[in-house]
N, C-alpha and C positions, 0 to 999 in steps of 0.2 A: 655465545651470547647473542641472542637477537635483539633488534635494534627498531622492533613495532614498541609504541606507545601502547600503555592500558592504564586503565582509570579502576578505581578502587570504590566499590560502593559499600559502606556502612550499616548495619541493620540497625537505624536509631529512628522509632520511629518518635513523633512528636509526643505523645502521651502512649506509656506510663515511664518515661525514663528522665534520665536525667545526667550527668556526668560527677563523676566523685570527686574530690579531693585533690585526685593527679592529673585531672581534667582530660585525662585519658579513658581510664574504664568508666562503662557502661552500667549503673545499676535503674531499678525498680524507683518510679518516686516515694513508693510509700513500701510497707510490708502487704498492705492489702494489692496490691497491682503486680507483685514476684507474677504471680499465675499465671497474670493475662500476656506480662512481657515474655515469660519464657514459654508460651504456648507459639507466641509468635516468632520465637527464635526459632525452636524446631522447626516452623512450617517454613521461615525462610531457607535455615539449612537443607530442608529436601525441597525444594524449589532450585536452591543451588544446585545440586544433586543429579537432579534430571537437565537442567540446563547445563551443564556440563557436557551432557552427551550430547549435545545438538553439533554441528558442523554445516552449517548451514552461510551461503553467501550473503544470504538476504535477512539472515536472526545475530542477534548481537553473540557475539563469541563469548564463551563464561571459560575462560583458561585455568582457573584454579577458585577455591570457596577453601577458607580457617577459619579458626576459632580463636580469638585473641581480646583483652581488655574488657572481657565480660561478655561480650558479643559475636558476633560474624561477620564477616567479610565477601564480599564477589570480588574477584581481577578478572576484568572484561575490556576486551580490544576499544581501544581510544580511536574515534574516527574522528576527520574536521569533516565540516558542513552546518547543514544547519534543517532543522526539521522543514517539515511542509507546510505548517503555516510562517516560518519565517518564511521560506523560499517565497509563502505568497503575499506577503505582506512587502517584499521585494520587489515581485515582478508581477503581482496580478493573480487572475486566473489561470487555472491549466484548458486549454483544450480537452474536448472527449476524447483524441486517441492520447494524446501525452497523459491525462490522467489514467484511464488502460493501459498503456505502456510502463506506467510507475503502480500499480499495483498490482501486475501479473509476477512481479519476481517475488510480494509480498505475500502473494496467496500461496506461490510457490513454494515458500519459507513455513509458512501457515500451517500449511500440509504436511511440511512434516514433523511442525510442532504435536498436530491433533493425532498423526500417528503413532507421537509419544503417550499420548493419552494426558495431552495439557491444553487447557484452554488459555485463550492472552487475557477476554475479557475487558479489555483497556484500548482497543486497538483507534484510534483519533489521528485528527495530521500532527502532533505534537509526538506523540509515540510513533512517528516513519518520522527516519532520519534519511535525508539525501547526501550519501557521503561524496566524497572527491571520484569525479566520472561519471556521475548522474547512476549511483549503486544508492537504489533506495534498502534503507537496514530495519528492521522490524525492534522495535527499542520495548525496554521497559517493561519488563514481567513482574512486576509490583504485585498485581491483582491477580496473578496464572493461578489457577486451582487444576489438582488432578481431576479428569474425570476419568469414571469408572467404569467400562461395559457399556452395555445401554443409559446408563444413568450414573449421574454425576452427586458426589457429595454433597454435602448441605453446604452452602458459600455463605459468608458474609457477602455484606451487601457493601460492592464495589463498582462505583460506576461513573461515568461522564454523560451526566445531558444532554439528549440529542445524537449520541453515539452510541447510548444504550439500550440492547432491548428492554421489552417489557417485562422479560422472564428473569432479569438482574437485576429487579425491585423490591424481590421477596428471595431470602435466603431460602426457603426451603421448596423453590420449585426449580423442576428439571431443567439444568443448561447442557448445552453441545455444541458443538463444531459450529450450527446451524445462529450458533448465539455470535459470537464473533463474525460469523457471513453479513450479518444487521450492521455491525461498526463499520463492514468494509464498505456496504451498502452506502452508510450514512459520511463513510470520509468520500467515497468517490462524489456522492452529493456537494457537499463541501466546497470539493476541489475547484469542480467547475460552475457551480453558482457563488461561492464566497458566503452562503449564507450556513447556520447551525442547523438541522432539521429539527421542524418539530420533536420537542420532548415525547417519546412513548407515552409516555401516562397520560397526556392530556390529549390523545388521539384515542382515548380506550372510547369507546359509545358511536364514534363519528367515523373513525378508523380510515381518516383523509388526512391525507398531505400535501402541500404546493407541488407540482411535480416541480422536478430540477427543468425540464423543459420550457413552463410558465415563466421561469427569469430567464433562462437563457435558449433563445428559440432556435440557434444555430444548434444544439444539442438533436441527436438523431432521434428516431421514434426507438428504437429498439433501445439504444443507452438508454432511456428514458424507463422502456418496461423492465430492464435488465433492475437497474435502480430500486424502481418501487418495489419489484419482488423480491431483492435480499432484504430491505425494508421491512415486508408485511409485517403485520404484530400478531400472526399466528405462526408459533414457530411452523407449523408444517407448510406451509405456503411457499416457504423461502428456499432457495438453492441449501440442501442438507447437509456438502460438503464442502472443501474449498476447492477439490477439482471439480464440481458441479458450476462454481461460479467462474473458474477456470474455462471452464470450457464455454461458457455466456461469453464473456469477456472475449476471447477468440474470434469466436462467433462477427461478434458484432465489427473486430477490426477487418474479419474477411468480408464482410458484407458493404462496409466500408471501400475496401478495392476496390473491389467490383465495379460500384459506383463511381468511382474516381473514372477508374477504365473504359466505361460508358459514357462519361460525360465530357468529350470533349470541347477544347477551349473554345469560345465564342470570337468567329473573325466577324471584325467592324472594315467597315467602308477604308481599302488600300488607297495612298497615296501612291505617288507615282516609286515605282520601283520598290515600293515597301506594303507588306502587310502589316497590317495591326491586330493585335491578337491579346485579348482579356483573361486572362487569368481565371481558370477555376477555382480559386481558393480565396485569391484577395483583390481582384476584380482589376486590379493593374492593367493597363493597355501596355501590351509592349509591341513594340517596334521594329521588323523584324525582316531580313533582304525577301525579299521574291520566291527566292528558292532555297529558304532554310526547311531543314530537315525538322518538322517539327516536335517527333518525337525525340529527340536530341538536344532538344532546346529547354531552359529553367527559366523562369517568371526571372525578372531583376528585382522584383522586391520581395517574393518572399521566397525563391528558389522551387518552387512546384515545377514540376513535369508541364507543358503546355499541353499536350497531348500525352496523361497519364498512363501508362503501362502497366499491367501484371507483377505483382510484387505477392511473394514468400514472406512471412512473420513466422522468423528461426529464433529458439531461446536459448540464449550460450548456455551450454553443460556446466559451466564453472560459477559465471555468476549469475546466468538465470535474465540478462536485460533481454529485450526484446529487440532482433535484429530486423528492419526490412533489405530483402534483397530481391534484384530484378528476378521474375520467373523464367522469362526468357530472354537472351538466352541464359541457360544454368550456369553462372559463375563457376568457374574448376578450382576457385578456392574462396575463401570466407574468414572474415576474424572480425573476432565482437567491438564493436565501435564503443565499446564501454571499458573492458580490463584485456584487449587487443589478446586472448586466446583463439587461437586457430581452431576454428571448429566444422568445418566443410571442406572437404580437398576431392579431389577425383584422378 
């Protein structure tokens, strides 16, 4: 008997149903609406179907899907936490590398959703859940449609404002992988300005956006291009797959280093026996003997390297968070500072 939580999701959607008599089963509100409910039963049961097969650290786990009380059913693994805009409505903004570091294990997940040949289409900070350990989980396939080959079936029209491209406007124009890159686009925007991006539609003619940089100027130039081109409102503009944007994202935490590594901490005017030393990250003066080893030493208020080092971005095999580790020297061993697997040894 396992002893994991799961939560039970119901196919009821608000119209055309209704609950009968034993306020148990599930019927049709009228005879004209049988059609439209049991069309959507089926497409939930193979939505069930194919998420079943996921196994995934970073996709909601779907452990079993029946048929019961007129209806269907998901058992899908119970996490506590709280999504990402609770988390930010909690604590603020994310930074540009915490917001990269929380949705490289998502795109990771992403990947191999669109491998199954499924789009999320819904993907917002409401759908990323932050579970216990900072395991961001990719929630809610509500709106997933198969797609097919090069092109994808005809969709209803399933969207969130400001998270959706322009091509999930119109049911019968082509979506792909490249459609959901636009959501992650638009939640990394999100994250770290607090604000909703312009709605697609009303960008059609002008085809301008505030950049995320405009609100928040500590945002890097690259986050910044990284952004607007999962963004574009022409699909082919946009990073095409999720290891495309995968690898931007990367990119930009290595480029990152680097500059950290170069930018050593600013010394101010020593007092007697003591150096003073400014923080590169949160301008802190810290205070510090004569002869401290400075690359050995962490800011006091926000814990930064004073003189920042070469550091490795390793993604645990298990659950995908993103580890930094010193470059040099090589650690002889490693465990994920998230679900503590051992995943580097020598």
């Amino acid at each position: 008997c396992s002893s994991d939580l799961l939560a039970i999701k119901e196919f009821f959607p608000p119209h055309p149903v209704l609950r009968a008599y034993d306020r148990q089963s599930v019927v049709a509100d009228s005879p004209a609406n049988e059609s439209i409910f049991h069309e959507g039963l089926a497409g939930f049961l193979k939505e069930a179907r194919t998420l079943a097969r996921f196994d995934h650290m970073n996709v909601v786990r779907v452990r079993n899907y029946f048929e019961a009380n007129g209806t269907a059913y998901l058992v899908m693994d119970y996490y506590e936490g709280f999504n990402l805009s609770e988390v930010m409505a909690k604590r603020g903004l994310f930074s540009e590398a915490e917001a990269i570091k929380l949705m490289i294990p998502v795109l990771d997940g992403l990947r191999t959703v669109h491998e199954n040949g499924i789009l999320h289409r819904d993907i917002k900070p409401e759908n990323v859940y932050l579970a216990t350990g900072s395991r961001p989980i990719l929630l809610d396939f509500g709106a997933a449609r198969a797609a097919v080959g090069a092109k994808t079936q005809n969709m209803t029209m399933v969207l969130t404002p400001g998270f959706a491209p322009i091509e999930q406007y119109s049911s019968n124009t082509r979506q792909g992988p490249y459609s959901d890159i636009y959501a992650v686009g638009a939640t990394l925007y999100y994250l770290t300005t607090g604000r909703i991006p312009t709605e697609a539609t009303n960008r059609v003619g002008q085809e301008t956006i505030v950049p995320p940089k405009s609100w928040q100027s500590a945002l890097s130039a690259s986050f910044n291009e990284v952004v607007l081109e999962a963004m574009a409102l022409k699909a082919e503009e946009r990073p095409q797959t999720a290891q495309d944007m995968l690898d931007r994202l990367f990119d930009i935490l290595e480029k990152r280093n680097r500059s950290a590594v170069g930018a050593a901490g600013k010394t101010t005017e020593s007092e007697s026996g003591v150096r003073l030393m400014t923080c590169p990250t949160c301008d802190s003066v810290n205070r510090l003997p004569e002869n401290a080893v400075l690359d050995q030493v962490c800011c006091g208020q926000c814990g930064t390297f004073l003189l920042p080092r070469p550091h490795l971005f390793v993604a645990c095999p298990k659950c995908h968070t993103i580890n930094q580790l010193p470059a040099s020297p090589k650690p002889r061993n490693a465990w994920c500072g998230a679900c503590k697997t051992k995943f580097w040894s020598e």
